[in-house]
C-alpha positions in Angstrom: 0.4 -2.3 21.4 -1.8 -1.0 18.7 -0.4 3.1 17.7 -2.8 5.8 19.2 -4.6 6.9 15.7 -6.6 10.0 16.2 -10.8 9.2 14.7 -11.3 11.7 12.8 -14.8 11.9 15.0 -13.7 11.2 18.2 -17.3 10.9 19.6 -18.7 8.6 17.3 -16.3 5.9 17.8 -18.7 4.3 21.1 -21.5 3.3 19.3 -21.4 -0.2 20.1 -24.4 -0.7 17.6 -23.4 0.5 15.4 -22.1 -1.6 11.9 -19.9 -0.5 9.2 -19.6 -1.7 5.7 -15.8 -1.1 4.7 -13.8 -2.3 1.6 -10.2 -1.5 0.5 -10.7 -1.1 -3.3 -8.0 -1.4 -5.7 -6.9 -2.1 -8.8 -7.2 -5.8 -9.1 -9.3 -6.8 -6.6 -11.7 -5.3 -3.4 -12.1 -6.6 -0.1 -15.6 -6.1 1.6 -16.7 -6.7 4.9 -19.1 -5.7 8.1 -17.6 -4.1 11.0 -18.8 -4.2 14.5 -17.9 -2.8 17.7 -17.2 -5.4 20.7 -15.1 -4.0 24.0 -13.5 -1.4 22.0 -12.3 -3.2 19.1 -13.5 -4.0 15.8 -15.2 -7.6 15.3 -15.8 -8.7 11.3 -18.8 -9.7 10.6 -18.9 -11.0 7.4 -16.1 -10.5 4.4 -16.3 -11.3 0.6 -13.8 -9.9 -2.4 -14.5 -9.1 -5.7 -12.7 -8.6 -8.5 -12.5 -5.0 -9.2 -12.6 -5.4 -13.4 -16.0 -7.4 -13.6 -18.3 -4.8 -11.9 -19.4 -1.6 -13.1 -19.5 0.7 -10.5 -18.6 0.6 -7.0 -22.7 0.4 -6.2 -22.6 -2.4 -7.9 -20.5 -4.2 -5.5 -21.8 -2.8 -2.5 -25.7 -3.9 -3.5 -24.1 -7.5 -4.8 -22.3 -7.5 -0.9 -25.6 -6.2 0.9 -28.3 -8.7 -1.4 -25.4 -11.8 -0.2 -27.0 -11.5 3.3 -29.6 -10.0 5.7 -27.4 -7.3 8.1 -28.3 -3.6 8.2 -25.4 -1.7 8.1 -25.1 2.2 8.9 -22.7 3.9 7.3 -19.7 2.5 4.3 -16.3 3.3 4.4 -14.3 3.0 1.1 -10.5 3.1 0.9 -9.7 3.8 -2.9 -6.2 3.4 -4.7 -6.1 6.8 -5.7 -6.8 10.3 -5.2 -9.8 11.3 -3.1 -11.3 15.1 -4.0 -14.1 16.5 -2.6 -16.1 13.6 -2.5 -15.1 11.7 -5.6 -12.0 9.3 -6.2 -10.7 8.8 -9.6 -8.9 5.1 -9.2 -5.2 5.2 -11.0 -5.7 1.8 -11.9 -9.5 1.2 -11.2 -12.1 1.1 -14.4 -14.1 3.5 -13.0 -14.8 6.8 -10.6 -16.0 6.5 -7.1 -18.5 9.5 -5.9 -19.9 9.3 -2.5 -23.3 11.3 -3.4 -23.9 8.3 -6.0 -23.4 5.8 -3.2 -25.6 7.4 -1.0 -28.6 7.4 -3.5 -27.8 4.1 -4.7 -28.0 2.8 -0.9 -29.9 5.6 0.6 -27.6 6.1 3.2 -26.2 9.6 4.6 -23.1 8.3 6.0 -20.8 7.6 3.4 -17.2 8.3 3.4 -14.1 7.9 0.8 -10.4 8.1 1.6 -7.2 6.8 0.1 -6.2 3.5 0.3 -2.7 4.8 2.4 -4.8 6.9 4.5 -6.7 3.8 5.2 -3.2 1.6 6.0 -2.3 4.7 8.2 -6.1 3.9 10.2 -5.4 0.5 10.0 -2.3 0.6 12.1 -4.8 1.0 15.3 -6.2 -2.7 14.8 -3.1 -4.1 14.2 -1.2 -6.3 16.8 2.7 -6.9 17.7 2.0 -10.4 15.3 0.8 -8.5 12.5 4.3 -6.1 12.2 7.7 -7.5 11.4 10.6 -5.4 13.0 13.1 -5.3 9.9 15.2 -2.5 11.7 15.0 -1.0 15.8 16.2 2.3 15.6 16.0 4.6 18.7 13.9 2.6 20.6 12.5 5.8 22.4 11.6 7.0 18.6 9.0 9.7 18.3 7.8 11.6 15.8 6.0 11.5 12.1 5.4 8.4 10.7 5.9 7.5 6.8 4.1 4.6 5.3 5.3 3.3 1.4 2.9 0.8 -0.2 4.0 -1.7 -3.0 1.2 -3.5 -5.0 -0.9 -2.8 -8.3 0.4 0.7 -7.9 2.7 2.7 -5.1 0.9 3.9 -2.5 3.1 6.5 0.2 1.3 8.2 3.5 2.2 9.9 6.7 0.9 10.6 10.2 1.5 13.5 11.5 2.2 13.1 15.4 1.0 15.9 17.9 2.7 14.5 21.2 0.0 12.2 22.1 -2.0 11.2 18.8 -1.0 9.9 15.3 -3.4 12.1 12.4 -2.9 10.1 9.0 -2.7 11.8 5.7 -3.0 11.2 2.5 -0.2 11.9 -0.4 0.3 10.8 -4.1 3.9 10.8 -3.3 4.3 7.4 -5.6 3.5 9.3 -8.8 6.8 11.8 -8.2 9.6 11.4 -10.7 12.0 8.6 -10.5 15.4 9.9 -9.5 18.4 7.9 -11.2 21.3 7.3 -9.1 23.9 5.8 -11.7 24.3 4.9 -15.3 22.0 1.8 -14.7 19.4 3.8 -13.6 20.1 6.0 -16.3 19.7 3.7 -19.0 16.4 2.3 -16.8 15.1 5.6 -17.6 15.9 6.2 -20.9 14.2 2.4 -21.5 11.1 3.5 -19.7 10.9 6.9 -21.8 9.8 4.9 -24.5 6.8 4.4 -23.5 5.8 7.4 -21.0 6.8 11.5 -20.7 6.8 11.1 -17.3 8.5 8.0 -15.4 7.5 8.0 -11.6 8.9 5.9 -9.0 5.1 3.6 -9.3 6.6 2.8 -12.5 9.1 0.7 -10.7 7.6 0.5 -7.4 4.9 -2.3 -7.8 4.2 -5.4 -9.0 4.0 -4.1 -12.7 7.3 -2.7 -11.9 8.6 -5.8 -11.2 7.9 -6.7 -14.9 9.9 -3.3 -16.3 12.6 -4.2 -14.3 12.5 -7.6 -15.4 11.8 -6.7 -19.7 14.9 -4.0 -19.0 17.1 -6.7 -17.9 15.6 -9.2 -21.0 16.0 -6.4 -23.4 18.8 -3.7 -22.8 21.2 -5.9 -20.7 20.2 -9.1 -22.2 20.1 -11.4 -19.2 19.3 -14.9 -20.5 15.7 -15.7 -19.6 14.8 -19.5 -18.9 11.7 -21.0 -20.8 9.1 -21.0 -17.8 9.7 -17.5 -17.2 8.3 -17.3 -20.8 5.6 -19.5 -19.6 4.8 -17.4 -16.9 4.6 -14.5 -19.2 1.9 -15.8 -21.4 -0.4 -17.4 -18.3 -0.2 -13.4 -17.3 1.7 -14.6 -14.5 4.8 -13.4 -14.8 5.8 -11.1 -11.6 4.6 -13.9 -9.4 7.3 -16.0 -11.4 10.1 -13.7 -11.0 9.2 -13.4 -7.0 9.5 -17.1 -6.9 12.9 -17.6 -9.1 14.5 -15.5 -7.3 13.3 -16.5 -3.5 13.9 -20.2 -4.7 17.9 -18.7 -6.1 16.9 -20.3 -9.6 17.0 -18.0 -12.0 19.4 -14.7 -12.7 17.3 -12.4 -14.3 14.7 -12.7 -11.4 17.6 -12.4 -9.1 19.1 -9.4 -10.2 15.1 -7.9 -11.1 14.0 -8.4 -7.3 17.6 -6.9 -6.1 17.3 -3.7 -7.8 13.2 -3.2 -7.2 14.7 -3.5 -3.0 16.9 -1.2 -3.9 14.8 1.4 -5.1 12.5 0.4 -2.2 15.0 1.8 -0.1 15.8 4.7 -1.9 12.4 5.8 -1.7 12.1 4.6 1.4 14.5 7.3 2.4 13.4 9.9 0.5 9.9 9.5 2.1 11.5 9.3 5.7 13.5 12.8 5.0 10.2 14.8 3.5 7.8 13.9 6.7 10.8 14.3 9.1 9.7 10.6 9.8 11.5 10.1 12.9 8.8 8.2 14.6 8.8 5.2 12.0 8.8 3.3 9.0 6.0 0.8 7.9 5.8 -0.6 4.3 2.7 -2.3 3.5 1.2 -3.5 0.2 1.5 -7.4 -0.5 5.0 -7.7 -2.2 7.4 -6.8 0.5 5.6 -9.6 3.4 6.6 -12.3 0.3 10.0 -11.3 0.0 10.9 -11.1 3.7 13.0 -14.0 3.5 14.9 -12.6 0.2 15.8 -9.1 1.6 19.5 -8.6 2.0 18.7 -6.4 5.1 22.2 -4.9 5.6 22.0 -3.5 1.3 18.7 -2.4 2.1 19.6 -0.5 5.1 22.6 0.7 3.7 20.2 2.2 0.8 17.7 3.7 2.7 20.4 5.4 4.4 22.8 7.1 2.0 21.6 10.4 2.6 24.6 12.0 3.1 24.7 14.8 5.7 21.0 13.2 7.3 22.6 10.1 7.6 22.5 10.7 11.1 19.0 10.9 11.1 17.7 7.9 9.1 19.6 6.1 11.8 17.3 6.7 14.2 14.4 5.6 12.7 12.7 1.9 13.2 11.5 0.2 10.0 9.1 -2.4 10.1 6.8 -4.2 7.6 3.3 -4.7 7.5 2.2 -8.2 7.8 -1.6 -8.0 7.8 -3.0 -7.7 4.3 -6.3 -6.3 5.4 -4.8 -3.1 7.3 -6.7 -1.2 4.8 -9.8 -3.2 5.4 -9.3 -2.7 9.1 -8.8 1.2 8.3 -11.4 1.8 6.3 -13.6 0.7 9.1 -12.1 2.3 12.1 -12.8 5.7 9.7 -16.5 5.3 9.5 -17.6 3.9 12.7 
C-alpha cells in the first residue's frame, strides 16, 4: 500500500481536470512529463528527458517539452537537486539557477512551484507500489514513526517525513553536504587524500556516483591497488564509475571490489547517522539510481552491521525497516503529486 503523504493543499488534489507538467531536474539529466488525474491516482501523459548541460535555462526545456505536443497544462512542478529558497533553487551540480517568477513569465502561468529533489522522493512514496520497494531489512513490523530517506546519484540527496499519527509531511534537508566523519585510519588517510583538493570534505564527496571514482583514484593512488587496462579504458570514454559498478558485480576486478565495499559501507554509516537525527523509527528508504544496481552486490549482514554500530542506540536502529527504492521516477511521480 502506497504511505499516506500529507498534499501540501489538501483541497486541490480532486481536480480531475486538471494537468500537471512535472520534472525531476538534476545534474545530468531531467525527466519531464504530463500528469493527470484518473480514480485518484496519477496517469502520465506524455514523458521526454533532456540532458540537463545542453539547455540554458530551465524555460528552455519546459517551452522545448510544451512546443513537442499540443496539451494545455495548468500548473509545473519542478523537483531540483539542490537547495530551494524562497522561490529560487541554486542546482549543486546544475549549470544554472531555477526561479519560479522567471518560469511564470516565460509560460505565463501563476501556478508554479519548486522543491528539492528529496522532498520530491519523499512525495513520490504515495505513487509507489509494493513492486516498486525492495525490503532489504523488516524491522518491527508494527514500525511507526519519522521516516529518513538517503539519495545516491550525481550528488547525495538525504530527506525526512515527519509523521503526525496519521499522515507523513516530507521535508527537505541538505544533510549530504555535512562533514564526512572518519571511523579509522583508512578513513583517515581517505580524508587527508580528499583535502587535496577541497577545505571542506562532505559525506556527497563519497556518497555518489562521483564518489565512486574518489574511492576508486584513492585506492589507485595512496594504496596502489593494481588497476586492469579496461578500467583505464573506461576512464578515458568518461565511463568509468559505470565500470567499477560492473567489475565488481561481475567479481572481476579488486580495485572495483574493494571501491564498491567501502562506498556500502559509508552508505550505512550515514545511513545510520540519518536514522538517529530524525528519530527515524518509522523507516528507511534509499533512493537515487546506484543502490537498485548493486542490490545483488550488497553484503546485507556488513551493511546491517554498519548501519548499526551506534553503540548505546543500537537498540534502536534495530527496530527500524530498511528498504530501497526501486522506481527511478519517484521524483517524477513527486513532483507531480506536489502541484496537482
Amino acid at each position: 500500500m502506497p504511505l499516506p503523504i500529507a498534499h501540501p493543499r489538501p483541497s486541490s488534489f480532486q481536480h480531475a481536470q486538471k494537468i500537471v507538467l512535472a520534472a525531476d531536474v538534476g545534474g545530468t539529466k531531467t525527466n519531464m512529463a504530463l500528469f493527470r488525474l484518473e480514480d485518484g491516482k496519477m496517469k502520465m501523459l506524455r514523458e521526454f528527458t533532456f540532458k540537463s548541460a545542453a539547455h540554458n535555462s530551465m524555460e528552455d526545456m519546459i517551452l522545448k517539452f510544451r512546443d513537442q505536443g499540443n496539451e494545455e497544462f495548468h500548473s509545473v512542478s519542478l523537483a531540483i537537486a539542490g537547495p530551494v529558497y524562497k522561490g529560487k533553487a541554486h542546482g549543486t551540480n546544475l549549470p544554472w539557477d531555477v526561479e519560479d517568477a522567471g518560469i511564470r513569465k516565460a509560460i505565463g502561468l501563476d501556478e508554479v512551484y519548486l522543491i528539492n529533489d528529496l522532498e520530491a522522493n519523499a512525495y513520490g512514496l504515495s505513487a509507489l507500489e509494493e513492486e516498486d520497494l525492495c525490503r532489504l531489512y523488516p524491522g518491527d513490523p508494527e514500525a511507526t514513526g519519522n521516516v529518513a530517506i538517503i539519495s545516491p546519484g550525481t550528488g547525495l540527496g538525504e530527506a525526512g517525513m515527519y509523521f503526525d499519527g496519521r499522515n507523513y509531511h516530507p521535508f527537505a534537508t541538505e544533510g549530504g553536504h555535512c562533514d564526512f566523519a572518519p571511523q579509522n585510519e583508512l578513513d583517515v588517510e581517505m580524508l587527508h587524500y580528499l583535502q587535496r583538493n577541497w577545505d571542506h570534505v562532505s559525506w556527497e564527496r563519497l556518497i555518489s556516483g562521483p564518489g565512486i571514482v574518489h574511492i576508486f583514484e584513492f585506492f589507485r593512488y595512496v594504496k596502489k591497488l593494481e588497476v586492469p587496462s579496461w578500467l583505464d579504458e573506461a576512464m578515458e570514454r568518461g565511463d568509468l564509475g559505470h565500470a567499477i559498478s560492473k567489475g565488481a558485480m561481475e567479481n572481476s576486478c579488486d580495485v572495483c571490489q574493494a571501491t564498491i565495499d567501502l562506498f556500502l559501507r559509508y552508505l550505512a554509516e550515514e545511513s545510520g547517522n540519518l536514522i538517529l537525527k530524525y528519530k527515524a523509527t518509522g523507516g528507511l528508504f534509499i533512493g537515487g539510481g546506484i543502490v537498485p544496481d548493486l542490490i545483488n552486490e550488497l553484503d546485507l549482514e556488513s551493511f546491517l552491521r554498519y548501519l548499526q554500530n551506534s553503540g548505546r542506540m543500537e537498540h534502536l536502529l534495530k527496530q527500524v525497516p530498511v528498504t530501497v527504492i526501486m522506481n527511478e521516477k519517484t521524483a517524477l511521480l513527486g513532483a507531480a503529486f506536489y502541484g496537482f
